[in-house]
Backbone as CSV, one residue per row, in Angstrom:
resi,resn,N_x,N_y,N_z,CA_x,CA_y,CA_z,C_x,C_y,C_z
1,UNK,12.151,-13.703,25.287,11.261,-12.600,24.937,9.884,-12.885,25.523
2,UNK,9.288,-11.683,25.921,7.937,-12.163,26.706,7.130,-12.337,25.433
3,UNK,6.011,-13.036,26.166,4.735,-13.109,24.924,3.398,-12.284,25.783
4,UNK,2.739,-11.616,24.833,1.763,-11.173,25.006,0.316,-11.705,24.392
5,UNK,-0.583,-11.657,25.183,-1.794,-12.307,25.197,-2.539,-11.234,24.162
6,UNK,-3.220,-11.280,23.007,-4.293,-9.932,22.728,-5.470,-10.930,22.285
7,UNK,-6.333,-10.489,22.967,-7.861,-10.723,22.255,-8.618,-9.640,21.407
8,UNK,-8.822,-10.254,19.798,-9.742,-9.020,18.812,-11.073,-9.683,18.916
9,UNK,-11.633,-8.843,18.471,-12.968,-9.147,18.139,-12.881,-10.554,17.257
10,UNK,-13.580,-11.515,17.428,-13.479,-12.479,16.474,-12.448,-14.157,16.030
11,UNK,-11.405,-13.319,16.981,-10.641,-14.216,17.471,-10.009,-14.954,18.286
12,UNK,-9.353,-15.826,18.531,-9.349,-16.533,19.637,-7.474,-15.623,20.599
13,UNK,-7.612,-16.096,21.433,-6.428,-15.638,22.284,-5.217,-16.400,21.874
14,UNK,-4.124,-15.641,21.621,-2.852,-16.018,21.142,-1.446,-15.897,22.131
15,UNK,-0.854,-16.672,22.170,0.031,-16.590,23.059,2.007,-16.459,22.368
16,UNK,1.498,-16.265,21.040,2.885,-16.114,20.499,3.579,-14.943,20.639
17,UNK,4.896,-15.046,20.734,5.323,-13.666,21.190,5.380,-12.725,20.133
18,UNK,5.160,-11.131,20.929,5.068,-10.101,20.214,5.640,-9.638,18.388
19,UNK,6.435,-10.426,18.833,8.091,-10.255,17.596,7.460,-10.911,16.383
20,UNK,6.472,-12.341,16.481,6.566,-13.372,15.715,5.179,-12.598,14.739
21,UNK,5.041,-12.969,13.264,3.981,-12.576,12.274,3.131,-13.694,12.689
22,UNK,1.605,-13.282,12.477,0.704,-14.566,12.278,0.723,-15.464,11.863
23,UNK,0.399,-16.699,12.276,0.579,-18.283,12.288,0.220,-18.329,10.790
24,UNK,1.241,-19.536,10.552,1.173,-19.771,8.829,1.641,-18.677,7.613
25,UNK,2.402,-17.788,8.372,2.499,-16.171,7.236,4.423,-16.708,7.039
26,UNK,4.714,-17.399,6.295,6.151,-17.273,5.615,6.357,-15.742,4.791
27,UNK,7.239,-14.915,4.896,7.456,-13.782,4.223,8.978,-13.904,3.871
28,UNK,9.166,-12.612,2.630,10.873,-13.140,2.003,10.312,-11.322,2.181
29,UNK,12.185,-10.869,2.865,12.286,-9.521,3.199,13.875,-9.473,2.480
30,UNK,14.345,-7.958,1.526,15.369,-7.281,1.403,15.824,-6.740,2.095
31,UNK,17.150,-6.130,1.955,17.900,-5.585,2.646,18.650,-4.716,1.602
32,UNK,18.409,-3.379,1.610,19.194,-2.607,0.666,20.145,-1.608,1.368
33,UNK,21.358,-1.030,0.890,21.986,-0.314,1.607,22.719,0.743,0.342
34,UNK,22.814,1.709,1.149,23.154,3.263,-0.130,24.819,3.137,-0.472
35,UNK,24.987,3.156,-1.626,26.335,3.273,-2.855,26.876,4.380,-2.221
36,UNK,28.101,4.571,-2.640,28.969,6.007,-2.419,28.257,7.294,-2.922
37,UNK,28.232,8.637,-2.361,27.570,9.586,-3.334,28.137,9.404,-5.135
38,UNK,27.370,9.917,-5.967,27.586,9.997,-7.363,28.617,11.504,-7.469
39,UNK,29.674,11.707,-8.233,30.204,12.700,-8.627,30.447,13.356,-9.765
40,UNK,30.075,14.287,-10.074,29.862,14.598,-11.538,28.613,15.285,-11.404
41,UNK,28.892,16.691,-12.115,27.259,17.250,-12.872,26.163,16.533,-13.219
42,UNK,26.727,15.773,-14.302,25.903,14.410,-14.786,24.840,13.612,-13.868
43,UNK,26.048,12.674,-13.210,25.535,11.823,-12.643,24.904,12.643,-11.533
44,UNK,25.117,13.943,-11.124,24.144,13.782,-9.966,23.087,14.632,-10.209
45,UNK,22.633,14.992,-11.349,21.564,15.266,-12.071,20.406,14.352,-12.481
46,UNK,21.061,13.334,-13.217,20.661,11.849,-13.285,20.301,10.972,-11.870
47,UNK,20.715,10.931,-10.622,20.167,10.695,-9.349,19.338,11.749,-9.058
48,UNK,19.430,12.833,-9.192,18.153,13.452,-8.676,16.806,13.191,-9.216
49,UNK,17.181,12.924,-11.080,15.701,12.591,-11.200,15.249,11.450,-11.137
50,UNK,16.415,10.240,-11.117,16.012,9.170,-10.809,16.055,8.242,-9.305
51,UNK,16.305,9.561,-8.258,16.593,8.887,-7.457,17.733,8.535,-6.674
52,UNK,18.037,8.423,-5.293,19.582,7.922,-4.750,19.735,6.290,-4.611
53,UNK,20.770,5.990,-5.853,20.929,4.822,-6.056,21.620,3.689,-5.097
54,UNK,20.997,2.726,-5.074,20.931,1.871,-4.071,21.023,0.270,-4.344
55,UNK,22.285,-0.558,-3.160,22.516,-1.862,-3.604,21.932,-3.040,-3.051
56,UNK,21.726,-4.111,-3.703,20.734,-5.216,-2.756,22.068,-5.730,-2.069
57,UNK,21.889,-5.807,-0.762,22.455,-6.330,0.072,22.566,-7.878,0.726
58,UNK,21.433,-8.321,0.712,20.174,-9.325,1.468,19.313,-9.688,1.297
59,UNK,19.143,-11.280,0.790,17.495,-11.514,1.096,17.491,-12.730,2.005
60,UNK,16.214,-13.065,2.349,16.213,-14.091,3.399,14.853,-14.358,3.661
61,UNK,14.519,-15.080,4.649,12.687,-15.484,4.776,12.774,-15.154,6.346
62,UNK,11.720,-15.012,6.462,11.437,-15.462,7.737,9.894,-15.191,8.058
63,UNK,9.889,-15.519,9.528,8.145,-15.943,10.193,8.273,-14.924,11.538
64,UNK,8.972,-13.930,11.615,9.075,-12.616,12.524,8.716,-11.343,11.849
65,UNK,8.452,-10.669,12.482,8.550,-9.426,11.779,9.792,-8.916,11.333
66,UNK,9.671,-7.419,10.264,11.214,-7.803,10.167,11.554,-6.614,11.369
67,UNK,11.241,-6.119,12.122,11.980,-5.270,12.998,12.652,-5.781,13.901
68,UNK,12.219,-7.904,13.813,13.133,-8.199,15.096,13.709,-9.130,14.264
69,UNK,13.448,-9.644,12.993,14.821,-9.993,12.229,15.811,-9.085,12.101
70,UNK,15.310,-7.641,11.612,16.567,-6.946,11.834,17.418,-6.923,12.644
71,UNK,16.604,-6.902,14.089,17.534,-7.268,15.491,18.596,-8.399,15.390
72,UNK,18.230,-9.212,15.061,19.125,-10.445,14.957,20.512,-10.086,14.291
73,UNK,20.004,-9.379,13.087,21.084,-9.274,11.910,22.002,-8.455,12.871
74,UNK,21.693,-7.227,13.268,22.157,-6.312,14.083,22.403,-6.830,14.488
75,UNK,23.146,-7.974,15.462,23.453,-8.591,16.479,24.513,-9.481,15.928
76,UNK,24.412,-10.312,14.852,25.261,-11.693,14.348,25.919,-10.914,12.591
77,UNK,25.650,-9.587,11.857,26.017,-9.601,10.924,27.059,-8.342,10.980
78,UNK,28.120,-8.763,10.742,29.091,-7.457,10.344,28.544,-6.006,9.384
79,UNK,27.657,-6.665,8.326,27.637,-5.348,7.168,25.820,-4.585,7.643
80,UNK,25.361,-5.243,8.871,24.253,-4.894,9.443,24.280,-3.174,9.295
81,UNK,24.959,-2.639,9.793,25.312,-1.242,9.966,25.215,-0.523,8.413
82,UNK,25.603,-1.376,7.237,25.387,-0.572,5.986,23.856,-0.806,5.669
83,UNK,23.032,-1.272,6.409,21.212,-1.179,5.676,20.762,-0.008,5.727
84,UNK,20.036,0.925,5.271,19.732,1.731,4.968,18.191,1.286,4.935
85,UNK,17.689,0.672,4.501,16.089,0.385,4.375,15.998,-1.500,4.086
86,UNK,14.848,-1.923,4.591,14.371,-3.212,4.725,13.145,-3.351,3.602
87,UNK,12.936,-3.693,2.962,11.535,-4.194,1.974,10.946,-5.626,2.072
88,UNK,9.540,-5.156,2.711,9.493,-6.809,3.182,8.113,-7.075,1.716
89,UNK,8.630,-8.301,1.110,7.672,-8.828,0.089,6.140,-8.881,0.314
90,UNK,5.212,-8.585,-0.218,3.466,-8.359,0.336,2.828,-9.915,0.079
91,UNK,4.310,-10.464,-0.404,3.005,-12.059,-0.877,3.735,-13.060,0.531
92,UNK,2.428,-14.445,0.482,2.704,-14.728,2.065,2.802,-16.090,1.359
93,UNK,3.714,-16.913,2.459,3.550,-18.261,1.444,3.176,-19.432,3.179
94,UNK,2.690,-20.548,3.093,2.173,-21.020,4.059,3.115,-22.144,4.458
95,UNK,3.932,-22.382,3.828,5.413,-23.230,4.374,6.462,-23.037,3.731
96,UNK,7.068,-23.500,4.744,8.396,-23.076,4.826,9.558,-23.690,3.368
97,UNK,8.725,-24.900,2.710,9.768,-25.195,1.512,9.483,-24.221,0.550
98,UNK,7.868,-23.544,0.153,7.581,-22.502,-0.718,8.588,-21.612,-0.665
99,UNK,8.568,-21.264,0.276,8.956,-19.531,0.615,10.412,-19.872,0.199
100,UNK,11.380,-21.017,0.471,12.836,-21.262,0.589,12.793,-21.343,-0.912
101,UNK,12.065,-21.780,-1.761,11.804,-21.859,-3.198,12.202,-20.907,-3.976
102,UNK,11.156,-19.717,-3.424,10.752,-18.537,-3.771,12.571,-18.091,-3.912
103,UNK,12.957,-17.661,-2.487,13.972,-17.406,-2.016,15.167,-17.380,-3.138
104,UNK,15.362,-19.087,-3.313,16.597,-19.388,-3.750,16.694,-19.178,-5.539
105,UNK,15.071,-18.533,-6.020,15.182,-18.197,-7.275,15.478,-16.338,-7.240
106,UNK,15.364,-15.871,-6.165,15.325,-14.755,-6.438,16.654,-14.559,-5.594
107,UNK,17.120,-15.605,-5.094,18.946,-15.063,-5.454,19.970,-14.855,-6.465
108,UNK,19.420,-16.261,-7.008,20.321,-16.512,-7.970,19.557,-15.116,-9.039
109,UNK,18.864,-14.798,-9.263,17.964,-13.758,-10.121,18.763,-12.390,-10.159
110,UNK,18.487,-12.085,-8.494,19.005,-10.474,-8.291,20.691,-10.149,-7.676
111,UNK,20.876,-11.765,-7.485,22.664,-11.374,-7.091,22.743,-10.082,-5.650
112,UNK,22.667,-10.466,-4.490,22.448,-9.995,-3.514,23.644,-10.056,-2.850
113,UNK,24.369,-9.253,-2.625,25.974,-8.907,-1.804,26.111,-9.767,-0.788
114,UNK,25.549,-9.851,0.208,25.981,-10.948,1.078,25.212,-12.417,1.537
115,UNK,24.264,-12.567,0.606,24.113,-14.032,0.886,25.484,-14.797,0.290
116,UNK,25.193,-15.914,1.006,26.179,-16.876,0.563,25.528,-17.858,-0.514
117,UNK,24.408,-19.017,0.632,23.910,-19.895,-0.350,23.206,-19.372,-1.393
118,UNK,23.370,-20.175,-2.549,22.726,-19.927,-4.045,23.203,-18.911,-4.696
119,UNK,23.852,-18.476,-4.680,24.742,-17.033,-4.580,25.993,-17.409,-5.583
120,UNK,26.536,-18.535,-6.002,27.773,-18.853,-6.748,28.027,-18.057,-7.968
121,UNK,26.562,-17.549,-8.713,26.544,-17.246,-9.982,27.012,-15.776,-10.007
122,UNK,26.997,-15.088,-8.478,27.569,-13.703,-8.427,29.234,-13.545,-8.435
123,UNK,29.476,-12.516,-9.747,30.731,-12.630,-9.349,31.372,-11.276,-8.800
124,UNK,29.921,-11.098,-7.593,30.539,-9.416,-7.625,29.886,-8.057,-7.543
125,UNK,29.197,-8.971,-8.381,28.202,-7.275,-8.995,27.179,-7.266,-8.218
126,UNK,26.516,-6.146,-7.647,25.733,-5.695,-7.299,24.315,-5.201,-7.954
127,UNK,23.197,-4.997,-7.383,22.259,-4.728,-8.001,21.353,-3.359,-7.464
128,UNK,21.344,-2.381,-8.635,20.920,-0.691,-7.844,19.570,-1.004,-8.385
129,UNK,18.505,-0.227,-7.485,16.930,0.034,-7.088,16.898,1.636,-7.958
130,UNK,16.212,2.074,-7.576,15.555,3.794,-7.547,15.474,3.275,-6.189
131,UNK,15.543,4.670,-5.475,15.329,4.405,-3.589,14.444,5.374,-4.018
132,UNK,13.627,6.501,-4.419,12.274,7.209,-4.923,11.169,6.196,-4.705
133,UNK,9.985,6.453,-4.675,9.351,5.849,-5.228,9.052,6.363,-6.386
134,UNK,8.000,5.074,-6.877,8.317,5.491,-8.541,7.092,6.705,-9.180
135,UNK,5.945,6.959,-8.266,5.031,7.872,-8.653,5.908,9.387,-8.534
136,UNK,7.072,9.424,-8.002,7.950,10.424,-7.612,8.642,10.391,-9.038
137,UNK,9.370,9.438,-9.126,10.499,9.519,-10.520,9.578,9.563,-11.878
138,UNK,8.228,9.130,-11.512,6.995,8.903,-12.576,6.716,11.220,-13.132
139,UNK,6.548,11.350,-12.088,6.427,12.450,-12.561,7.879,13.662,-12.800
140,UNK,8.961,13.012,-11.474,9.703,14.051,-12.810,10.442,13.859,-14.051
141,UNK,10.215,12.680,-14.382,10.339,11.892,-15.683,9.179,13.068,-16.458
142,UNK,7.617,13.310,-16.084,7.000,13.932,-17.110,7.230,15.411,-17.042
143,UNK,7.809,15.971,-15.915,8.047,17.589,-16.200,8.956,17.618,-17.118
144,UNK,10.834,16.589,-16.933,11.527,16.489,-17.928,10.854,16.523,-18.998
145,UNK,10.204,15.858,-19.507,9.537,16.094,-20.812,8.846,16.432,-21.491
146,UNK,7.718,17.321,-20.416,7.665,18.571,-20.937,8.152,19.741,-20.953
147,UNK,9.607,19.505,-20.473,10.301,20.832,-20.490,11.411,21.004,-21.863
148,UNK,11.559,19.551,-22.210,12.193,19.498,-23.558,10.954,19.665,-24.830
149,UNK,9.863,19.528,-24.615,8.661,19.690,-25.481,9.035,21.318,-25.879
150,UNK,9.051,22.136,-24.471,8.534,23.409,-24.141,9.827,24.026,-24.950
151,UNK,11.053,23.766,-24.928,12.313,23.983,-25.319,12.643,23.705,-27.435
152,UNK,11.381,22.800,-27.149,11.686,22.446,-28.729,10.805,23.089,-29.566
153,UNK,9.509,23.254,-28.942,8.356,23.977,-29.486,9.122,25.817,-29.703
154,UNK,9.825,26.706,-28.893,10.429,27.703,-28.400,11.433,27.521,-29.603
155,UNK,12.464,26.645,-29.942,13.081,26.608,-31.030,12.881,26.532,-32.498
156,UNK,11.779,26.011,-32.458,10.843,25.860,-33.772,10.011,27.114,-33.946
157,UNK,9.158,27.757,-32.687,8.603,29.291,-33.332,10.046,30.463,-34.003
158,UNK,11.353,29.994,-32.835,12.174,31.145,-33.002,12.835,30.930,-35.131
159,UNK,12.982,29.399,-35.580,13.541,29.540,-36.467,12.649,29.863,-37.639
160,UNK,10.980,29.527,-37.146,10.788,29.602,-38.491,10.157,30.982,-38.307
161,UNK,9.720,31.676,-37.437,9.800,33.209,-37.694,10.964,33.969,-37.602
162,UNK,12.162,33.653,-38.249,13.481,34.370,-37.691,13.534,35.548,-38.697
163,UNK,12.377,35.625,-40.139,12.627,36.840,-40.828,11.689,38.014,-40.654
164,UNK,11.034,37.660,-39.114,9.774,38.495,-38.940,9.628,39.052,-37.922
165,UNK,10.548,38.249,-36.435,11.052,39.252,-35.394,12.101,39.101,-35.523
166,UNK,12.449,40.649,-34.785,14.063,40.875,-34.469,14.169,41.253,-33.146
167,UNK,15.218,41.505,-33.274,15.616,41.718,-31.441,15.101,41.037,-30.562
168,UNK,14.351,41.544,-29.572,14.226,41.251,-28.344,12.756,40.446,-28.758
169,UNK,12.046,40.632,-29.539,10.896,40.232,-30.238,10.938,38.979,-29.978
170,UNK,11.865,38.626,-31.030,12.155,37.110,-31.506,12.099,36.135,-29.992
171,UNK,13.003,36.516,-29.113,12.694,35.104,-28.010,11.429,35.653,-26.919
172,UNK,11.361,36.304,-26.908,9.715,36.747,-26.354,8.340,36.005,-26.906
173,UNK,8.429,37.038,-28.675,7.067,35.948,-28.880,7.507,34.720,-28.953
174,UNK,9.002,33.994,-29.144,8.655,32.423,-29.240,8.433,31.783,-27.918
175,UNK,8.827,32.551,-27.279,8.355,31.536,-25.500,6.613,31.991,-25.571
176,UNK,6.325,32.932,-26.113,4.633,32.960,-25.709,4.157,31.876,-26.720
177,UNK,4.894,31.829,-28.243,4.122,30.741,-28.611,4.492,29.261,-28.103
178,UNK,5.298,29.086,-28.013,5.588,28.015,-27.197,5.055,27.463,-26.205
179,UNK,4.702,28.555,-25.330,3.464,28.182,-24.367,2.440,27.991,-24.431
180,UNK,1.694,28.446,-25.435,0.613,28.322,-25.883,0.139,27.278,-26.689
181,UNK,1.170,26.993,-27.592,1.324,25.545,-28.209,1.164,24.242,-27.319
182,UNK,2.194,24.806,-26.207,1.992,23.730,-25.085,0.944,23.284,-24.170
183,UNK,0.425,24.548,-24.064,-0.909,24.283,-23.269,-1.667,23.612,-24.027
184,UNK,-1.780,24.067,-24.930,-3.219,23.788,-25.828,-2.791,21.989,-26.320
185,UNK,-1.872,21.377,-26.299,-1.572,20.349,-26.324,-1.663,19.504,-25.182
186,UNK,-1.696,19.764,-24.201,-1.615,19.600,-22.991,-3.120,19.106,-22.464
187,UNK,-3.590,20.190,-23.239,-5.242,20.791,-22.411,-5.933,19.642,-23.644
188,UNK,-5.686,19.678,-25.069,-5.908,18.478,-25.893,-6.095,17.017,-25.438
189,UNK,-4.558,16.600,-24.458,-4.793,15.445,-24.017,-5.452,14.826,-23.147
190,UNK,-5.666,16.009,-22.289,-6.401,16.250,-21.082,-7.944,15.414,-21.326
191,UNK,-8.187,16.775,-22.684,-9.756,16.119,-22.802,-9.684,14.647,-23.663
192,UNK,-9.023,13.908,-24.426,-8.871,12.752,-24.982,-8.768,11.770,-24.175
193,UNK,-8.257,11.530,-22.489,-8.301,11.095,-21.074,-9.657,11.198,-20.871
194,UNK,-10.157,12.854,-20.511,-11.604,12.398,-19.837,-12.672,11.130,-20.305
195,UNK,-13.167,10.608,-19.570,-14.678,9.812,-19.799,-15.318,10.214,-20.282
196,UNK,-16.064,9.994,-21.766,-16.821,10.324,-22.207,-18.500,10.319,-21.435
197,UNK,-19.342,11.549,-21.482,-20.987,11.039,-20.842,-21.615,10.861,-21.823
198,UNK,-22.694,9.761,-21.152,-23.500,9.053,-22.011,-24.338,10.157,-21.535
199,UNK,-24.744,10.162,-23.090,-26.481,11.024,-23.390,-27.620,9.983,-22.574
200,UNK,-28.367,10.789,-22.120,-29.859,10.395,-21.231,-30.750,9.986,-22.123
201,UNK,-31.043,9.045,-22.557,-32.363,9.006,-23.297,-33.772,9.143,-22.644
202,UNK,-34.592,10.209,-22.870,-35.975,9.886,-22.422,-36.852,9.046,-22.737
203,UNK,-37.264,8.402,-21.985,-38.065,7.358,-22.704,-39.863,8.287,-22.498
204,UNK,-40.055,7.849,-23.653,-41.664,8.704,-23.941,-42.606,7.449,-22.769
205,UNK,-43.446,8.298,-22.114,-44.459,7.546,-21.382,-45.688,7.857,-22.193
């Protein structure tokens, strides 16, 4: 592989090749790959709001980036072809026994499909992610629940006014009170969140 020369501001000229991470950067990268679709109403209701569920495949270290570890894998691993996404860890460790440390606790931990070493304690099982991120599943986790709020509030105006509308009345005004209940609960928490302002004191000259 060629190496390329770059000079930044500030630093000195490097001659390591393109592929390789900065000197002294040990990193531990996953390897996840996607389960069979889910079947069932249920379950694929339950993946939508939580996400398309997903198995750890791989972990490993290395001092490359991972686009040309991936290369490698692609090259020497049979189940290469089932990755679906790579997650490379944000913490850096500065040798190589740390990082193998790190490594061999978070095998035995998460039970990863095709490592071998440290790996004895798996008998099998796999381990599913959220493939979402979670500010994604974060919020439709909160519409879900305010839509069962909105559903329960709507059941509670309809029963306990049930001797006062009729007909078409009855689920009309309870969705308006319902909504209104909701907002105003809503709009409640809203302001209990905001920052309170501090009053200005004048000081008398």
């Amino acid at each position: 592989m060629t190496t390329s020369q770059i000079r930044r501001p500030g630093q000195r000229v490097t001659s390591r090749p393109a592929s390789w991470a900065p000197p002294d950067q040990w990193r531990l990268y996953r390897a996840w790959g996607d389960l069979p679709r889910e079947s069932g109403l249920w379950s694929r209701a339950v993946c939508w709001l939580l996400g398309g569920w997903q198995q750890l495949l791989y972990i490993g270290v290395t001092r490359r980036t991972a686009v040309a570890r991936w290369a490698e894998h692609l090259d020497g691993k049979t189940w290469a072809g089932d990755v679906a996404c790579w997650e490379r860890d944000p913490r850096v460790w500065a040798t190589e026994a740390d990082v193998l440390a790190v490594e061999r606790a978070a095998i035995i931990a998460e039970r990863p499909v095709h490592n071998v070493a440290h790996n004895g304690n798996n008998p099998g099982a796999v381990r599913v992610r959220r493939h979402l991120p979670r500010h994604v599943v974060r919020a439709r986790l909160r519409w879900t629940a305010r839509a069962c709020l909105w559903l329960a509030l709507f059941a509670g105006c309809w029963l306990a006014a049930a001797d006062v509308w009729h007909g078409w009345d009855a689920p009309r005004n309870s969705a308006v009170a319902a909504t209104v209940l909701g907002g105003l609960m809503w709009w409640g928490k809203a302001q209990s969140r905001r920052p309170k302002k501090r009053r200005r004191v004048r000081r008398r000259r």
